[in-house]
N, C-alpha and C positions, 0 to 999 in steps of 0.2 A: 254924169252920175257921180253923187259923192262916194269919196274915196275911203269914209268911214265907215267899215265895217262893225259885225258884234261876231263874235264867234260861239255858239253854245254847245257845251261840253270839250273839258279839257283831257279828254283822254289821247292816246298813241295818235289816234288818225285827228284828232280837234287841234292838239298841239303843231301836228304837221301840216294842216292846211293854213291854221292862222300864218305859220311861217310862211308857209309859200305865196298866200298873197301880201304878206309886207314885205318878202322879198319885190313884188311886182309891184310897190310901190303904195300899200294900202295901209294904213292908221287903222292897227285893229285892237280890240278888245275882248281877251279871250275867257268866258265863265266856265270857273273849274265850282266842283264841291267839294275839293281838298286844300285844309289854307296851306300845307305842308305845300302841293305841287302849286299854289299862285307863289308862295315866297320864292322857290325856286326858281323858275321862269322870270320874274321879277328882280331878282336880286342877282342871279348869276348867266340868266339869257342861257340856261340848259333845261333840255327835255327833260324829265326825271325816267320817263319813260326809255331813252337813250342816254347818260348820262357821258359816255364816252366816246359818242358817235356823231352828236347833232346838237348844234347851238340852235338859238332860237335868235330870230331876227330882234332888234332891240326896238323896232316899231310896235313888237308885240307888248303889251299892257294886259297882264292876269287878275281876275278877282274874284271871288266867289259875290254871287247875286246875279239880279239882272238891272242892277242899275245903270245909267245911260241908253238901256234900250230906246228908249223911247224917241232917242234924239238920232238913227241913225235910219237910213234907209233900207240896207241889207242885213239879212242875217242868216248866218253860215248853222244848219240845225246840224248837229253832228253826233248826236243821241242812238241809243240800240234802236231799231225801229220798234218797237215792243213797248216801249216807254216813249215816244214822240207825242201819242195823246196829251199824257198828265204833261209833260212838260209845257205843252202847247198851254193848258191849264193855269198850271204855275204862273207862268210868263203873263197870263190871263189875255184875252183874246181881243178884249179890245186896244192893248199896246199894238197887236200886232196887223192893224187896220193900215191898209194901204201899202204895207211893204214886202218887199222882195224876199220870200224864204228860203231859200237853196239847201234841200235836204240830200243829205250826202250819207246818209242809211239802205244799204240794201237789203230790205227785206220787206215782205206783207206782214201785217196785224191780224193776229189769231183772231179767233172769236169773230169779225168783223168781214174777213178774208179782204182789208180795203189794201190798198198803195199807199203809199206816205202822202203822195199829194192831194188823194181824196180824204187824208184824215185830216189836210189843213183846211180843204174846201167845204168839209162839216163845222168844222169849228169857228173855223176864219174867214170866213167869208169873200171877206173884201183884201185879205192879202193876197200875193200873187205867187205861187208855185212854182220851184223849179226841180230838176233833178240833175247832179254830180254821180257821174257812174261810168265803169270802163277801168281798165287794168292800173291797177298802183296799192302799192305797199305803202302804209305809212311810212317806215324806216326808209325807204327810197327818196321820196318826198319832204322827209322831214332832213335829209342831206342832202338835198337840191338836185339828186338827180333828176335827168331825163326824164318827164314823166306826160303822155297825152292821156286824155280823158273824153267825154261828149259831156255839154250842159246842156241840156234841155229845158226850153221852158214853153208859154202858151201860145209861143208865136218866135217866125226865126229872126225878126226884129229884135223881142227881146230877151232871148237868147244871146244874141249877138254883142246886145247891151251888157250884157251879165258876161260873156266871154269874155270883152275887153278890159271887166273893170277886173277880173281875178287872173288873166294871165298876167303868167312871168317868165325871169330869163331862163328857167326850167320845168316853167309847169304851164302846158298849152291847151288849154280847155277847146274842142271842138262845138259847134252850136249845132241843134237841132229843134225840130219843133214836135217829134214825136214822143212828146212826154208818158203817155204809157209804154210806148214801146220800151222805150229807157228804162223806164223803172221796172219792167217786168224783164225784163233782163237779166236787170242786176239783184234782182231776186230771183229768178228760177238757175241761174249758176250759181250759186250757192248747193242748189239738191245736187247736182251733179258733179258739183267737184263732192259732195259727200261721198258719192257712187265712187266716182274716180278712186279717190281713197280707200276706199271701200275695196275694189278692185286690187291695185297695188297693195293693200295693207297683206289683203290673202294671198299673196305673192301668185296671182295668177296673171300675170305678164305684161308686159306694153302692149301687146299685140288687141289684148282686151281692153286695156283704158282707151286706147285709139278709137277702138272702136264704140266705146261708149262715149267716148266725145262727138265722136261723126253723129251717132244715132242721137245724141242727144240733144245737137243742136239743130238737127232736123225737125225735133218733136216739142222744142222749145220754139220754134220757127210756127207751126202750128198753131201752140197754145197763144202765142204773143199776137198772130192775125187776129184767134176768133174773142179775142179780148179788145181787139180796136187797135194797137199798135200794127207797126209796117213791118214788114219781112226786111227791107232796104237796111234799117236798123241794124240788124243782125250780123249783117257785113261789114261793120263797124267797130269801132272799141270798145261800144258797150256790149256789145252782144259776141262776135268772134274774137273780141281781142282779151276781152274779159273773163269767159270762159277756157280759153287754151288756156291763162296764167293760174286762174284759180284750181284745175283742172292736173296740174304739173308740180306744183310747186309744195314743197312740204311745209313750205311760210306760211300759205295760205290757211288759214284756222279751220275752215269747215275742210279742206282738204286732210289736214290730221287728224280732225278730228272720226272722221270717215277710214284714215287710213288704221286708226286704233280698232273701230269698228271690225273691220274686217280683220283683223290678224287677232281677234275672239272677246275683245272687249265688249261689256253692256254699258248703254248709255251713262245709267246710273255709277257705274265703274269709274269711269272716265271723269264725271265732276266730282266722284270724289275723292280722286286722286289731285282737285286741286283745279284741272283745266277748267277753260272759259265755256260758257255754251255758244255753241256756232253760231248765226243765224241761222244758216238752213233749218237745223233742230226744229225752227218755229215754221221757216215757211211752206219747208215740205209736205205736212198735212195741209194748209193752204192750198198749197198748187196744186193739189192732189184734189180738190172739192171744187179748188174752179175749172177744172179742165172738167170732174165728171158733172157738173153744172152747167158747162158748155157743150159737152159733147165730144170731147175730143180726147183723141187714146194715146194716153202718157203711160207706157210701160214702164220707162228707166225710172219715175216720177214714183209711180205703186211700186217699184219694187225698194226703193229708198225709205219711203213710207213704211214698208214691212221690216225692216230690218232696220229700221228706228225703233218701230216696236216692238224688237226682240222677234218677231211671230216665226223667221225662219234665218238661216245662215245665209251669207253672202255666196257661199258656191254652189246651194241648193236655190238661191235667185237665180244665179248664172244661168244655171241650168235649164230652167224653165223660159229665161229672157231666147236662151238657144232654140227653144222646143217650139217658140211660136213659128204660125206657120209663114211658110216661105213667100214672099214676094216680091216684089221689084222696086231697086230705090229710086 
């Protein structure tokens, strides 16, 4: 497989992948929409995002557009998921006939309730799907730490294909062939590192985020079978390895963001004082419509859902998550 990559979108996690696979040896080319962060990148090999922390590989080549696409085989989609459509759009869909997409977005599309990979398989047809998911910080990555991940794609062939061409001497992409599993993953921890947060913000203990982890990657385990993914999955880095970090870490965006939640912030409060919106914000009503379109009972899911929507406090959730009735795990 050629070693040219495209990388689309230059933000914190787009600037840290490009790095990490030209650290692994790959010619890439990364489109930003700020010329301020391409000259940067370009001219002095620093993140603007890290300017004191994290060089950029100098195989990386920034520029706003999407020209060259068309002469490359892979492309790294590193966009909010919420905006992956239009951009798919943009790029216009028949560039992207026959090549390898690697979407490194966790989250489901409102309105749609789709996965990233069924939003390329509407549009694009003939391109081929993958998903990058599992525990890592941009700022980790984008300083070459240690960092494992799973890539999934339609087959563990070429997954396999796609893991050798993006590892490097720090960054070990695992292959799978459970591409929904993957992607519903790294979308439903997002709702629960909100919860988590949520939890710790109302300073009601570790003893309860523990256990909103347990329970919730039980109930995650659930949703992800009756949606076609594999339980197997979940034993993994996309699914337990992904969750504990997202789940713990106050880096984690939707984890603070959840953590502000609970210690008596509103939504609306929180963007605007300036913060970023999580993804979960978007895919927790999602998950919440496909679980009750499935049939399947996500409490820690509704009670995230309610307390997105203002409708009750996080200790008066608690409360109620306590009140169901008892039975055996």
């Amino acid at each position: 497989m050629s070693k040219e990559i495209f990388v689309v979108g230059a933000g914190a996690w787009g600037v840290a992948l490009a790095h990490a696979a030209a650290t692994g040896g790959c010619s890439v080319t990364l489109c930003g929409r700020d010329q301020a962060v391409v000259d940067t990148i370009n001219n002095s090999n620093v993140n603007p995002q890290y300017p004191k922390l994290a060089q950029v590989d100098d195989k990386v080549q920034a520029q706003l557009g999407y020209d060259g696409i068309d002469g490359v085989k892979t492309i790294l989609m590193v966009v909010p998921a919420q905006v992956t459509r239009q951009v798919i759009l943009d790029i216009g869909v028949d560039r992207l006939a026959g090549k390898n997409i690697v979407l490194c977005a966790k989250g489901l599309e409102q309105g749609t309730l789709k996965r990233q990979s069924e939003i390329v398989r509407e549009l694009a047809q003939d391109a081929v799907p993958f998903s990058l998911s599992g525990p890592s910080f941009a700022i980790d990555v984008a300083q070459s730490k240690p960092t494992a991940v799973t890539l999934a794609g339609p087959s563990m062939d070429q997954a396999r294909e796609m893991v050798d061409l993006l590892a490097g001497p720090t960054f070990r992409p695992y292959s799978s062939d459970d591409l929904v599993g993957v992607e519903l993953a790294g979308a439903l921890k997002n709702i629960y590192a909100l919860g988590a947060g949520a939890v710790e913000g109302a300073g009601l203990g570790y003893s309860a985020r523990s256990s909103l982890i347990a329970r919730g990657f039980a109930e995650m385990g659930r949703l992800v079978e009756a949606l076609g993914g594999s339980a197997a999955t979940l034993n993994g880095l996309a699914g337990l390895g992904d969750l504990t970090m997202s789940c713990t870490a106050r880096e984690s965006r939707n984890y603070e963001f959840g953590y502000r939640l609970g210690a008596g912030e509103t939504v609306q409060q929180i963007l605007d004082s300036g913060a970023k919106l999580a993804e979960g914000v978007f895919s927790t009503p999602v998950g919440f419509n496909l679980a009750h379109q499935n049939g399947v009972d996500v409490p820690i899911i509704g009670a995230v859902n309610a307390l997105l929507d203002g409708k009750v406090t996080i200790d008066v959730l608690v409360s109620k998550l306590m009140a169901r009735p008892l039975r055996s795990e």
